[in-house]
Backbone as XML, in Angstrom:
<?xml version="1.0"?>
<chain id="A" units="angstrom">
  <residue number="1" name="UNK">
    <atom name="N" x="25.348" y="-33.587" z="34.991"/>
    <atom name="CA" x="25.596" y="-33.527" z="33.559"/>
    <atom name="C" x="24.527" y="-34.302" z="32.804"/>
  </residue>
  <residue number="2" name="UNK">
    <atom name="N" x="23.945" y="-35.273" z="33.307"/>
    <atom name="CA" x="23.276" y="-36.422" z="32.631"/>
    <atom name="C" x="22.008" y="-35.787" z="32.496"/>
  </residue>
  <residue number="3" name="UNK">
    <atom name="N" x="21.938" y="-34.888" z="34.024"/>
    <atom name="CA" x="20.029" y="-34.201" z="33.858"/>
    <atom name="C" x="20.481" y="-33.112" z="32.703"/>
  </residue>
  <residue number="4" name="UNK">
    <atom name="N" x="21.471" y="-32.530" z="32.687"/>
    <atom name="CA" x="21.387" y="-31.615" z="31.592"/>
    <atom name="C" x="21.065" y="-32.078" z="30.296"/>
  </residue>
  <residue number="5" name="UNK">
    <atom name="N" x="21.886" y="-32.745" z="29.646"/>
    <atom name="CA" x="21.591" y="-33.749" z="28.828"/>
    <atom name="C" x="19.946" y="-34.228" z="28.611"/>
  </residue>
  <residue number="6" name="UNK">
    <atom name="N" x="19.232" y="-34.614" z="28.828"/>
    <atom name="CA" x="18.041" y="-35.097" z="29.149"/>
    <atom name="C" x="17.002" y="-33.901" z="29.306"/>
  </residue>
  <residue number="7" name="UNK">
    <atom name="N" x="17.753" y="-32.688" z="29.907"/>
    <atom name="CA" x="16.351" y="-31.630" z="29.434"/>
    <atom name="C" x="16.681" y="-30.758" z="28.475"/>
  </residue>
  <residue number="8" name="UNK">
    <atom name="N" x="18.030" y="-30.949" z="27.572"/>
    <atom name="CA" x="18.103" y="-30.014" z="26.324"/>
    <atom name="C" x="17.604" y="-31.168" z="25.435"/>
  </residue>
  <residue number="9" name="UNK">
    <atom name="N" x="17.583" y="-32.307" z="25.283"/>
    <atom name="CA" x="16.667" y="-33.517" z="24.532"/>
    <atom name="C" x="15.322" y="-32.916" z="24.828"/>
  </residue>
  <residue number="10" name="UNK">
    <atom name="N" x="14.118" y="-32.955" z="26.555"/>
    <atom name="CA" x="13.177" y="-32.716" z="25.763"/>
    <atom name="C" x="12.530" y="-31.234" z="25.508"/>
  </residue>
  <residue number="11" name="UNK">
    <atom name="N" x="13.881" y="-30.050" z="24.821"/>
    <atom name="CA" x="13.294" y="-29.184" z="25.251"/>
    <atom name="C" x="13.879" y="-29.104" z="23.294"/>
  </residue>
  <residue number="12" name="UNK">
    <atom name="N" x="14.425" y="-30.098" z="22.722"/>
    <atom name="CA" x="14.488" y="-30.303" z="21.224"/>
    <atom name="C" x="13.121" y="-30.986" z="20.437"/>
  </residue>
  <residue number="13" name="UNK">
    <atom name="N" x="13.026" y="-31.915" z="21.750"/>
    <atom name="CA" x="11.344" y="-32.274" z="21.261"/>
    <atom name="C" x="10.250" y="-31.612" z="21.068"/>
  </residue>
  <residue number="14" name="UNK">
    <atom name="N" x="10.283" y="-30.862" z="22.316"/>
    <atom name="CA" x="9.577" y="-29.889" z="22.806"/>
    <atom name="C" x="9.481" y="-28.802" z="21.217"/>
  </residue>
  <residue number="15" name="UNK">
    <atom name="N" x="10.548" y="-28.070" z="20.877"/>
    <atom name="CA" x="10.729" y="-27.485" z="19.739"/>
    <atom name="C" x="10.558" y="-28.153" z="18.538"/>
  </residue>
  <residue number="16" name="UNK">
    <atom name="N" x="10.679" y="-29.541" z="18.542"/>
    <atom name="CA" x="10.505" y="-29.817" z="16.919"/>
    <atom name="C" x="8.891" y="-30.646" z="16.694"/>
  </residue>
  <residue number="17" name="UNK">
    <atom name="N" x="8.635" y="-31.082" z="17.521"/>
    <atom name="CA" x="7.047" y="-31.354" z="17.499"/>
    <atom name="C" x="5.672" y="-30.496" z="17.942"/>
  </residue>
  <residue number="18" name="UNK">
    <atom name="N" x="6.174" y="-29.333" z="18.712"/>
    <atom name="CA" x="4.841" y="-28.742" z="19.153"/>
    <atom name="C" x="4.132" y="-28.232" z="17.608"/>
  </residue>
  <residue number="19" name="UNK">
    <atom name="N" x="3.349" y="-28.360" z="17.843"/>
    <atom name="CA" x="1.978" y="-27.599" z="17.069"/>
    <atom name="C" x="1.759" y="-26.100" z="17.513"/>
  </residue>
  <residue number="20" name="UNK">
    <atom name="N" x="1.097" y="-24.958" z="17.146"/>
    <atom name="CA" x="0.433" y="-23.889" z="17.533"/>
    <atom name="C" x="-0.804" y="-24.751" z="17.837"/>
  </residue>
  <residue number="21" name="UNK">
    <atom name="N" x="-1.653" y="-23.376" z="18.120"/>
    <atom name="CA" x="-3.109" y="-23.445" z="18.052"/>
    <atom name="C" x="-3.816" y="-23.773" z="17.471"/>
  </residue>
  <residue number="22" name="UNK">
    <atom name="N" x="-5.017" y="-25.092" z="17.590"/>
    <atom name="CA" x="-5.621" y="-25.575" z="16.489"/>
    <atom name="C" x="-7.233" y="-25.029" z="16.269"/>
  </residue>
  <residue number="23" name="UNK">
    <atom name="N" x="-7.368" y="-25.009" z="15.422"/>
    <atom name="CA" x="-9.036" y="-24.690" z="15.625"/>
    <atom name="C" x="-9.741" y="-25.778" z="14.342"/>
  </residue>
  <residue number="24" name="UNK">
    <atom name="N" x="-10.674" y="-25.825" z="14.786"/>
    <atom name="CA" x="-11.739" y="-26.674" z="13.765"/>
    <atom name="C" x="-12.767" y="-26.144" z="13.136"/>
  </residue>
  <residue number="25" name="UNK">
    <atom name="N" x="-12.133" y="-25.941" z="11.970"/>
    <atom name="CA" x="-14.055" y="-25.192" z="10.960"/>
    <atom name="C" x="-14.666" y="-25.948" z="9.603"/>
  </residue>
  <residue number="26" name="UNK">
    <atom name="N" x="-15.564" y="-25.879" z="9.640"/>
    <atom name="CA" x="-16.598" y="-26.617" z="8.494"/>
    <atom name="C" x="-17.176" y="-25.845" z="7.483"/>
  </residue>
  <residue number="27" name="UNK">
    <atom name="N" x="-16.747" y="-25.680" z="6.368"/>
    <atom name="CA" x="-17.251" y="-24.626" z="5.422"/>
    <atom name="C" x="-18.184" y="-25.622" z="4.029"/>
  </residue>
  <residue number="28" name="UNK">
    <atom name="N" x="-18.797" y="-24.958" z="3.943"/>
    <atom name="CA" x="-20.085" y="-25.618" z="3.293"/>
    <atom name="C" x="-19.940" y="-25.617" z="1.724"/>
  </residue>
  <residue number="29" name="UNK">
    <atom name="N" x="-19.808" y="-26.842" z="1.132"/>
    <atom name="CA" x="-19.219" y="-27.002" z="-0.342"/>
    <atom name="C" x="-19.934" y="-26.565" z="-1.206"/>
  </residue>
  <residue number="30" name="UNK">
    <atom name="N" x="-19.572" y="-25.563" z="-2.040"/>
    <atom name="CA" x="-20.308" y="-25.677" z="-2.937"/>
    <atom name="C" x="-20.975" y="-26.572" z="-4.143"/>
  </residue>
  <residue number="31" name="UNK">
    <atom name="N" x="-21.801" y="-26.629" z="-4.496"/>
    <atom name="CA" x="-23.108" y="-27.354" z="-5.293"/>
    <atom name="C" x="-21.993" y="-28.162" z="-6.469"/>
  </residue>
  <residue number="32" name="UNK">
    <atom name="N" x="-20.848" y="-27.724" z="-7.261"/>
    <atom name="CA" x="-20.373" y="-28.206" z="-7.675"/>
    <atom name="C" x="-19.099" y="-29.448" z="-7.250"/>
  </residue>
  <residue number="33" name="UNK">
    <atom name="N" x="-19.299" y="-29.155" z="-5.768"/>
    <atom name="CA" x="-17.858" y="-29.741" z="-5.718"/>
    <atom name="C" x="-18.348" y="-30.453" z="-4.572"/>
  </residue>
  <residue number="34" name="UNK">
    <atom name="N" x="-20.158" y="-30.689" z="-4.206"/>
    <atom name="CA" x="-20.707" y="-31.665" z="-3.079"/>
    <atom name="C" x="-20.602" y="-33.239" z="-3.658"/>
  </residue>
  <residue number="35" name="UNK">
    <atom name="N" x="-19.867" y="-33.555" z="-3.994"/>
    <atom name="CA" x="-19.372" y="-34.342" z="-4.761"/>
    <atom name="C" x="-17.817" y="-35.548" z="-4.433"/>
  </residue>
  <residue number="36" name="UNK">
    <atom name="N" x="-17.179" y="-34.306" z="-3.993"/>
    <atom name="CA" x="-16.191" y="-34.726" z="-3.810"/>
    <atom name="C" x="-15.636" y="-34.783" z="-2.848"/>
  </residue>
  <residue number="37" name="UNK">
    <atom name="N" x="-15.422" y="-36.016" z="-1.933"/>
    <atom name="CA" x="-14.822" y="-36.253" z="-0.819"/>
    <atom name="C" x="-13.846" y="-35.097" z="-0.571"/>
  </residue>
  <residue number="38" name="UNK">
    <atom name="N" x="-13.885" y="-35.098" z="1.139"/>
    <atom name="CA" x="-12.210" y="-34.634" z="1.352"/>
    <atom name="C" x="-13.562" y="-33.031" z="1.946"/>
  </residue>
  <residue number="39" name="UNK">
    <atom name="N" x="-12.182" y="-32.418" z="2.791"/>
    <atom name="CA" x="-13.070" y="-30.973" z="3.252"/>
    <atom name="C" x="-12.641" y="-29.804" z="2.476"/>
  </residue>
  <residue number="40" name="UNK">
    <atom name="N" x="-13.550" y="-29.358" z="2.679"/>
    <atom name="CA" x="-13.945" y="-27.829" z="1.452"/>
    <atom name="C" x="-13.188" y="-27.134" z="2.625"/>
  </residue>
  <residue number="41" name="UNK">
    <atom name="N" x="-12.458" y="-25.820" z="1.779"/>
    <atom name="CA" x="-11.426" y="-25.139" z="2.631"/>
    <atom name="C" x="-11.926" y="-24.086" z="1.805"/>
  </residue>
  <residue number="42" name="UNK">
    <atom name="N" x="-12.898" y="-23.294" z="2.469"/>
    <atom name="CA" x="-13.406" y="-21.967" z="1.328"/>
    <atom name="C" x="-12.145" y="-21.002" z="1.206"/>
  </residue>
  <residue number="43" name="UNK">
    <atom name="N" x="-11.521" y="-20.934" z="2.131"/>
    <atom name="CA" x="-10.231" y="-19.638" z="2.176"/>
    <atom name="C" x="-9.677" y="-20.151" z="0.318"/>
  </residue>
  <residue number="44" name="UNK">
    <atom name="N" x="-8.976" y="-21.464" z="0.496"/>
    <atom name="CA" x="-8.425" y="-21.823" z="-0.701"/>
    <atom name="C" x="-9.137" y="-22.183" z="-1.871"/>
  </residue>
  <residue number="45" name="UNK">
    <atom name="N" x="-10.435" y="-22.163" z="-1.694"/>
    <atom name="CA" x="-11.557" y="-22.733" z="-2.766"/>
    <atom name="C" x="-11.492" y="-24.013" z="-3.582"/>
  </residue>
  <residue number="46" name="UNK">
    <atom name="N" x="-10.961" y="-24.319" z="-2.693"/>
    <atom name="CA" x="-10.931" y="-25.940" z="-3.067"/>
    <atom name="C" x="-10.906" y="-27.249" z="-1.718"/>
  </residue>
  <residue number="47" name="UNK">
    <atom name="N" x="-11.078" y="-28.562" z="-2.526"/>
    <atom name="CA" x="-11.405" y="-29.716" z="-1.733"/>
    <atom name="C" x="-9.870" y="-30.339" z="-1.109"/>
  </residue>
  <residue number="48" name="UNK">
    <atom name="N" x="-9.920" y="-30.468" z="0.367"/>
    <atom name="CA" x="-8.336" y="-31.421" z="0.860"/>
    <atom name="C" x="-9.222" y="-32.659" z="0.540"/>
  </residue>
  <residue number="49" name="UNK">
    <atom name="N" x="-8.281" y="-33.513" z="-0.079"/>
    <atom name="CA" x="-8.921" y="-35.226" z="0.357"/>
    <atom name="C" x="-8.569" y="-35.443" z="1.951"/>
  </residue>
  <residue number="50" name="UNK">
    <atom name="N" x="-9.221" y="-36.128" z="2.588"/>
    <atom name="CA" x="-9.268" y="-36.814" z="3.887"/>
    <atom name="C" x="-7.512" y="-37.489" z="3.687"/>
  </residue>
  <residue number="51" name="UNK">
    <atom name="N" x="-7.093" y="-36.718" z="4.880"/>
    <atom name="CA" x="-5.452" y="-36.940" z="4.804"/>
    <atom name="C" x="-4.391" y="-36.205" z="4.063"/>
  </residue>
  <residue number="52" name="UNK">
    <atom name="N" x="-5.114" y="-34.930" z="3.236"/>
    <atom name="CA" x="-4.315" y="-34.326" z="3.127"/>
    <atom name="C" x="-4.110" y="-32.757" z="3.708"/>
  </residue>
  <residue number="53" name="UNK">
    <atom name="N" x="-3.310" y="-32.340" z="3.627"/>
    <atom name="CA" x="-2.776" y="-30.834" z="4.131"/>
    <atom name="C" x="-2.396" y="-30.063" z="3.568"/>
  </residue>
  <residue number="54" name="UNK">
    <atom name="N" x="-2.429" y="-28.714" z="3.516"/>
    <atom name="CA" x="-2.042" y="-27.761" z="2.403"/>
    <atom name="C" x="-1.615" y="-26.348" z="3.539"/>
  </residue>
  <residue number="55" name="UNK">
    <atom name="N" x="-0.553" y="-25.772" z="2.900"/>
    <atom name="CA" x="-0.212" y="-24.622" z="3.826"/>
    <atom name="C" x="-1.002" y="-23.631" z="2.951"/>
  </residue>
  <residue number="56" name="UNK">
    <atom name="N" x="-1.256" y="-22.326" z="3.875"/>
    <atom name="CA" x="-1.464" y="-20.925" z="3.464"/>
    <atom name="C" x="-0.259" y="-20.329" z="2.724"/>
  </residue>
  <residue number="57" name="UNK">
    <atom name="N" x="-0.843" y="-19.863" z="1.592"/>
    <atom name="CA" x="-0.369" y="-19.414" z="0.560"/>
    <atom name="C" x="-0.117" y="-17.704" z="0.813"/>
  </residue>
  <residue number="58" name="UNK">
    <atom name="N" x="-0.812" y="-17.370" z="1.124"/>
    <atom name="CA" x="-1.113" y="-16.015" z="1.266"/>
    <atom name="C" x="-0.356" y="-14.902" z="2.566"/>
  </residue>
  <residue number="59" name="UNK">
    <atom name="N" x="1.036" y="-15.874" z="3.346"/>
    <atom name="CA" x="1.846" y="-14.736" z="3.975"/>
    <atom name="C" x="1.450" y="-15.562" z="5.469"/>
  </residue>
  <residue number="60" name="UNK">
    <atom name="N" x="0.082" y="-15.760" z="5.574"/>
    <atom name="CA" x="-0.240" y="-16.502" z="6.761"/>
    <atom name="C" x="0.102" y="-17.433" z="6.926"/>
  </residue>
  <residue number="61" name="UNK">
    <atom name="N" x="1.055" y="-17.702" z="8.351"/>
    <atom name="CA" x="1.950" y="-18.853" z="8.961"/>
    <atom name="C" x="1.015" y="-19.712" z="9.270"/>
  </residue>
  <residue number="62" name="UNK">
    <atom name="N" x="0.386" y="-20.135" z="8.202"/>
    <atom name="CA" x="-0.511" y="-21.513" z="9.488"/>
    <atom name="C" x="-0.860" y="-22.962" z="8.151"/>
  </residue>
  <residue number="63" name="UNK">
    <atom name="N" x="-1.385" y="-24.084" z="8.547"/>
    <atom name="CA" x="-1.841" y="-25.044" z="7.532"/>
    <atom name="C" x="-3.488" y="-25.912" z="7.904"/>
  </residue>
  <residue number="64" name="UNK">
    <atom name="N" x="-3.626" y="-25.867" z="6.840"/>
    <atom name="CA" x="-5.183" y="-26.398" z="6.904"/>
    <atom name="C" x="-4.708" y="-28.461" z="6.930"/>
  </residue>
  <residue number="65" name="UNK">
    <atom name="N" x="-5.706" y="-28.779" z="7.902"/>
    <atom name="CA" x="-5.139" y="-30.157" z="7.804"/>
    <atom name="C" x="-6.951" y="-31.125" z="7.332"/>
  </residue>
  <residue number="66" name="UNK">
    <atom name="N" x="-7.261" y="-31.538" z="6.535"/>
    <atom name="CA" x="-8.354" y="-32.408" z="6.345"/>
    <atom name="C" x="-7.923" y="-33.844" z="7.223"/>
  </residue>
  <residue number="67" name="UNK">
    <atom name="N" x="-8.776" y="-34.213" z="8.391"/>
    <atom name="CA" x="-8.178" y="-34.936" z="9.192"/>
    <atom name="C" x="-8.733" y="-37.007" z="8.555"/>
  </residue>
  <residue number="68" name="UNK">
    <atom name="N" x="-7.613" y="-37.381" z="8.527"/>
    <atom name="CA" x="-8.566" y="-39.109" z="8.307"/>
    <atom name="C" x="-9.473" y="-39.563" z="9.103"/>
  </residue>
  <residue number="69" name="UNK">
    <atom name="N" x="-10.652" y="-40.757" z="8.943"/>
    <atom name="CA" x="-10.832" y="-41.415" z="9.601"/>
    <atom name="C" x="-12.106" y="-40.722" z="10.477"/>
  </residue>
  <residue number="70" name="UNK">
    <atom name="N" x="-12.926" y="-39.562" z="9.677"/>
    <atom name="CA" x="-13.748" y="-39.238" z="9.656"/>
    <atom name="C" x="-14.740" y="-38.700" z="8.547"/>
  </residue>
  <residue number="71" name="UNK">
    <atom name="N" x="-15.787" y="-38.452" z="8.526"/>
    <atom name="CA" x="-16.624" y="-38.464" z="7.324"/>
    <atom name="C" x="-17.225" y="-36.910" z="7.610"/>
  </residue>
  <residue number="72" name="UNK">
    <atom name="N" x="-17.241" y="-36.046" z="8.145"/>
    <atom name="CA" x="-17.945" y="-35.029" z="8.950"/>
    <atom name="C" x="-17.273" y="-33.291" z="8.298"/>
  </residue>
  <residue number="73" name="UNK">
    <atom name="N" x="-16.222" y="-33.501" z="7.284"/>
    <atom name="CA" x="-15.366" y="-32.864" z="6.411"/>
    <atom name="C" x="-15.439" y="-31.889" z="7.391"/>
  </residue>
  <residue number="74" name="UNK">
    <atom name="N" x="-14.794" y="-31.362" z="8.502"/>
    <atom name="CA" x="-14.187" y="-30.554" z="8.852"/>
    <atom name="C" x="-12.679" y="-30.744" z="8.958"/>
  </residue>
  <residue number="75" name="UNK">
    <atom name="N" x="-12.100" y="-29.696" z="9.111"/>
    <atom name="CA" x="-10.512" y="-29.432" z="9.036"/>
    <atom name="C" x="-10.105" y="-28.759" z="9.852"/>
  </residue>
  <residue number="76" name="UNK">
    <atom name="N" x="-9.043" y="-28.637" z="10.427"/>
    <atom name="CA" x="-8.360" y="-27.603" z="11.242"/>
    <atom name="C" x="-7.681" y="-27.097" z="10.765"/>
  </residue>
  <residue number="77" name="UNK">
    <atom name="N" x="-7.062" y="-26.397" z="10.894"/>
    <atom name="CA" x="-6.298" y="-24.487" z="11.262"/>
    <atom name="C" x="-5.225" y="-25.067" z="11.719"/>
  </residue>
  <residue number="78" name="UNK">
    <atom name="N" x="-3.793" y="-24.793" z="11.625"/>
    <atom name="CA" x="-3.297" y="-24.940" z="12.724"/>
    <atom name="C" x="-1.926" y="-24.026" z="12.316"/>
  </residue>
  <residue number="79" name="UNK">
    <atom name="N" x="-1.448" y="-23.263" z="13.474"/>
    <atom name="CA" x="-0.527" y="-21.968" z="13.784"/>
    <atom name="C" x="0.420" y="-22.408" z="14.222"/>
  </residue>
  <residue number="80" name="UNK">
    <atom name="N" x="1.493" y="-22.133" z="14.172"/>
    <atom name="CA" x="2.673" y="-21.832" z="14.706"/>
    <atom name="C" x="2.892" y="-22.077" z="16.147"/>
  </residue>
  <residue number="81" name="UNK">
    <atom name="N" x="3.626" y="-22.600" z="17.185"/>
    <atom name="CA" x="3.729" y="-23.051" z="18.457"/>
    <atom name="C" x="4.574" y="-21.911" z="19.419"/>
  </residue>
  <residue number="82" name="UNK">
    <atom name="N" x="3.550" y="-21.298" z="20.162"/>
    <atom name="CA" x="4.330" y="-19.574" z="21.327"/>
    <atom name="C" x="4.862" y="-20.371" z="22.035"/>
  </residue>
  <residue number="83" name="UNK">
    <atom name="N" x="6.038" y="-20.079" z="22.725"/>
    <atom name="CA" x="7.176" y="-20.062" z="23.411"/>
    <atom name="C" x="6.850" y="-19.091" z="24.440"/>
  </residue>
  <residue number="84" name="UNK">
    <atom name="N" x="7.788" y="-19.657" z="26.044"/>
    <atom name="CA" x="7.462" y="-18.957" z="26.798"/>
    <atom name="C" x="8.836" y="-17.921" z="26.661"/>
  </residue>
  <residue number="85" name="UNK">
    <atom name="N" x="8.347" y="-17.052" z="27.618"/>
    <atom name="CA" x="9.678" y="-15.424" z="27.121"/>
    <atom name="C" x="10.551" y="-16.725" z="28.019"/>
  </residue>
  <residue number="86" name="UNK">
    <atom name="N" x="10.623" y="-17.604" z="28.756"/>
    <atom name="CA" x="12.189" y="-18.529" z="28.918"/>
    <atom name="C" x="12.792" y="-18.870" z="27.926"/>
  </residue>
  <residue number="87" name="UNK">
    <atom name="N" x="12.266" y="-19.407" z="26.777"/>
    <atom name="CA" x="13.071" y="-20.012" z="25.370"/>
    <atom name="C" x="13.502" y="-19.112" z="24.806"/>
  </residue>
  <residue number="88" name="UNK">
    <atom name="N" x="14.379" y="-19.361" z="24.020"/>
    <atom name="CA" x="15.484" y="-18.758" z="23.215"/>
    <atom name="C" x="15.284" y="-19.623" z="21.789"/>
  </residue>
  <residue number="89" name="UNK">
    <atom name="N" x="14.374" y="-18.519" z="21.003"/>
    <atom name="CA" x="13.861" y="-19.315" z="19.410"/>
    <atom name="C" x="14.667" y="-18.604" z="17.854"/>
  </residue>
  <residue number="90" name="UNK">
    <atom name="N" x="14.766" y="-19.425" z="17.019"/>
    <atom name="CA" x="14.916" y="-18.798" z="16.024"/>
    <atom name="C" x="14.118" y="-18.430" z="15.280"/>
  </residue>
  <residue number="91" name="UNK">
    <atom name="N" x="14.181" y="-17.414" z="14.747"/>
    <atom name="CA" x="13.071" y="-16.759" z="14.215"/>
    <atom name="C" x="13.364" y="-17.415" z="12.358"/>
  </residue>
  <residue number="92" name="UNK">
    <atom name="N" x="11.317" y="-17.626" z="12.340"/>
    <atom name="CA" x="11.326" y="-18.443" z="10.817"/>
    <atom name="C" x="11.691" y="-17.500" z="9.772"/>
  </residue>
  <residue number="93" name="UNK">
    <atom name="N" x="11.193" y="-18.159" z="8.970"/>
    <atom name="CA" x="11.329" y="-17.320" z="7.258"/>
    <atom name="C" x="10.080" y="-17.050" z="7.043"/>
  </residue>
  <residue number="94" name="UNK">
    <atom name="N" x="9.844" y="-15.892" z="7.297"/>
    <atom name="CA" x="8.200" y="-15.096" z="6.731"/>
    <atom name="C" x="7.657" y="-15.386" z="5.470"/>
  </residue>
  <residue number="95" name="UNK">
    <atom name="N" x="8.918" y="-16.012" z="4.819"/>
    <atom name="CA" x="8.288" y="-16.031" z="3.511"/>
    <atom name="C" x="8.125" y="-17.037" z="2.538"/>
  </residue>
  <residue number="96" name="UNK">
    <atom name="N" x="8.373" y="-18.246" z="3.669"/>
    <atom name="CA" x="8.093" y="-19.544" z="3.641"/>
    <atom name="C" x="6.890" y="-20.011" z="4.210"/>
  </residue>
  <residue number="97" name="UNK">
    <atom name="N" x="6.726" y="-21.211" z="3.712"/>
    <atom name="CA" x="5.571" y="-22.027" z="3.999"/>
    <atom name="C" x="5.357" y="-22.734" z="5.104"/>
  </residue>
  <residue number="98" name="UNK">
    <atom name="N" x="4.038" y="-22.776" z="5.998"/>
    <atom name="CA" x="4.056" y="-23.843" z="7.120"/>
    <atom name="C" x="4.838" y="-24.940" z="7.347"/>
  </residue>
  <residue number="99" name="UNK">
    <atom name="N" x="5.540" y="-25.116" z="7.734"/>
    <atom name="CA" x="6.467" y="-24.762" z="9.176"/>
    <atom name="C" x="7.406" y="-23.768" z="9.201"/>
  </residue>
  <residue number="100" name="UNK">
    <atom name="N" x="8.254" y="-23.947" z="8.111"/>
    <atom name="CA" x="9.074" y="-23.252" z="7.758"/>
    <atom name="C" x="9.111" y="-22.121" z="8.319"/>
  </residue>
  <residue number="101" name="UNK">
    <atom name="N" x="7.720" y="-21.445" z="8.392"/>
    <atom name="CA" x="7.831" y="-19.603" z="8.536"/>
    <atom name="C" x="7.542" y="-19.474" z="10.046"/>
  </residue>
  <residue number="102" name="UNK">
    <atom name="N" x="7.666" y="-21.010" z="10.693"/>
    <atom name="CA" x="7.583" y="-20.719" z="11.929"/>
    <atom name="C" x="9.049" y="-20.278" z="12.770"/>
  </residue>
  <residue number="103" name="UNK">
    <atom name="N" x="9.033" y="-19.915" z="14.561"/>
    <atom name="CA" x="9.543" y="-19.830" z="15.087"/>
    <atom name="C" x="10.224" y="-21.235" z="15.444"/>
  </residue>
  <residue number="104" name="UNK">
    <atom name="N" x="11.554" y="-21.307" z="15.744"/>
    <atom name="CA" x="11.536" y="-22.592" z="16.400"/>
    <atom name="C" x="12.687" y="-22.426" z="17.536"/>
  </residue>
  <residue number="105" name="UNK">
    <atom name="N" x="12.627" y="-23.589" z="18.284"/>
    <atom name="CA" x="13.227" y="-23.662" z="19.428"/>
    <atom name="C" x="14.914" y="-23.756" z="19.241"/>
  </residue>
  <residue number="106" name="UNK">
    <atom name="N" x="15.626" y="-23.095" z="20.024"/>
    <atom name="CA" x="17.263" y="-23.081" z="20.265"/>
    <atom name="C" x="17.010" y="-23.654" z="21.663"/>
  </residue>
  <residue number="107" name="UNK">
    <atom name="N" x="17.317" y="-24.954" z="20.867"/>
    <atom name="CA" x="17.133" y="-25.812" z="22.062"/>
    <atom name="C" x="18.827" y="-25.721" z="23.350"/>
  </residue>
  <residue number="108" name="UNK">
    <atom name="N" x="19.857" y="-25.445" z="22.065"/>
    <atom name="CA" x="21.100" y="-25.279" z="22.788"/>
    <atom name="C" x="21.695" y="-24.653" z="23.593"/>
  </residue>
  <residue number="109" name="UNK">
    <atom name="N" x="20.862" y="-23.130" z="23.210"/>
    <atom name="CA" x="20.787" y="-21.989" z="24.144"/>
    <atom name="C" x="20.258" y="-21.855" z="24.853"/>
  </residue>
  <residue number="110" name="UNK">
    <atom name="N" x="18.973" y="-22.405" z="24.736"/>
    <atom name="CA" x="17.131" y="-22.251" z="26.129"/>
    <atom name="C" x="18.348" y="-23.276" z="27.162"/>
  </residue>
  <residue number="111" name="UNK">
    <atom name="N" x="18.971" y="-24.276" z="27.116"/>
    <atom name="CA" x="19.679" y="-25.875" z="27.666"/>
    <atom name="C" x="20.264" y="-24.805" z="28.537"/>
  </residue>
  <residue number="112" name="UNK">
    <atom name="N" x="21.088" y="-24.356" z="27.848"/>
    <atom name="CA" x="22.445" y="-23.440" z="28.516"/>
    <atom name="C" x="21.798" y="-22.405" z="29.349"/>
  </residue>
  <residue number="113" name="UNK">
    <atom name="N" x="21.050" y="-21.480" z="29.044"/>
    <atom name="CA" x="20.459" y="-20.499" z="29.804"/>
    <atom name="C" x="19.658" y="-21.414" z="30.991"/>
  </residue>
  <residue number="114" name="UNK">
    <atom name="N" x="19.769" y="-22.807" z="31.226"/>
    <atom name="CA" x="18.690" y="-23.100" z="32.342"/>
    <atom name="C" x="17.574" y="-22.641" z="32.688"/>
  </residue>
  <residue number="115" name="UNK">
    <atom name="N" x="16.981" y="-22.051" z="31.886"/>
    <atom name="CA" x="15.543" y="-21.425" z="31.826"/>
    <atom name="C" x="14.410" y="-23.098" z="31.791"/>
  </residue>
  <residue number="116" name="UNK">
    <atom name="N" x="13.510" y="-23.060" z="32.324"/>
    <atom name="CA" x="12.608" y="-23.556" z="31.728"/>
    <atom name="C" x="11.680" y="-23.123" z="30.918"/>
  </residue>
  <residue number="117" name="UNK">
    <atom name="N" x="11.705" y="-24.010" z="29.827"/>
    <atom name="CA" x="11.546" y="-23.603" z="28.307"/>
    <atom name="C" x="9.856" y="-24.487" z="28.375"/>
  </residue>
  <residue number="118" name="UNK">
    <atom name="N" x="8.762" y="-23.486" z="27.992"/>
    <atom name="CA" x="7.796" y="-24.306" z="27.165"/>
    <atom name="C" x="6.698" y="-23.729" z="25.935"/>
  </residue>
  <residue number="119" name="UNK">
    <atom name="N" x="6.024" y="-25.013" z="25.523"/>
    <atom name="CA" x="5.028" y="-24.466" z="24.267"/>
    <atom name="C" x="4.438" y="-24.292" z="25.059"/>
  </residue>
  <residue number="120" name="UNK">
    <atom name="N" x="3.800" y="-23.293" z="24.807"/>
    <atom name="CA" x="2.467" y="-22.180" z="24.700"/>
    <atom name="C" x="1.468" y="-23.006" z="24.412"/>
  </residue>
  <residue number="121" name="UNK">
    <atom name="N" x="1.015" y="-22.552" z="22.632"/>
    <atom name="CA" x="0.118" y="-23.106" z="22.113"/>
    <atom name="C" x="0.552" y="-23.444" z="21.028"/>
  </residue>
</chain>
């Protein structure tokens, strides 16, 4: 009972902290806005300050993150977290904003089904 216990915990973790896929891109500021700290996010045409984050506006499940504690203004991408066909997820709101429109883990059901449950990416 106790191991059960203990792998529907980290298979809640598992679901409420994974990340998707990250990627890292550097888009080149324009002349007006080389100026201003923080990374140029050409998709959104505008500057993140260093530390901040902004979701996709545009239907696409993912969020741009301007990372701290570097000077080099790139940002990452980052998607939604795949599940293996073992988990048992709820499906997001398409028409919500990063995280929101993500998938997420039924951690209660993946527990119960004894599947081993993991993130993907």
């Amino acid at each position: 009972m106790l191991k059960s216990l203990a792998f529907v915990f980290c298979l809640a973790l598992v679901g409420q902290y994974a990340d998707g896929a990250q990627s890292i891109q550097k888009d080149e500021k324009p002349d007006e806005l080389k100026n201003q700290p923080g990374c140029y996010v050409s998709y959104l045409g505008r500057v993140l300050a260093f530390g901040d984050r902004a979701s996709d506006e545009s239907g696409v499940c993912q969020q741009y993150i301007c990372p701290t504690g570097t000077s080099a203004e790139a940002y990452k991408i980052v998607n939604c977290p795949t599940y293996s066909e073992d988990c048992v997820t709820i499906p997001g709101n398409p028409k919500a904003l990063y995280p929101d429109c993500c998938d997420s883990l039924d951690s209660e059901k993946t527990g119960a089904s004894g599947n081993k449950c993991t993130a993907i990416a």
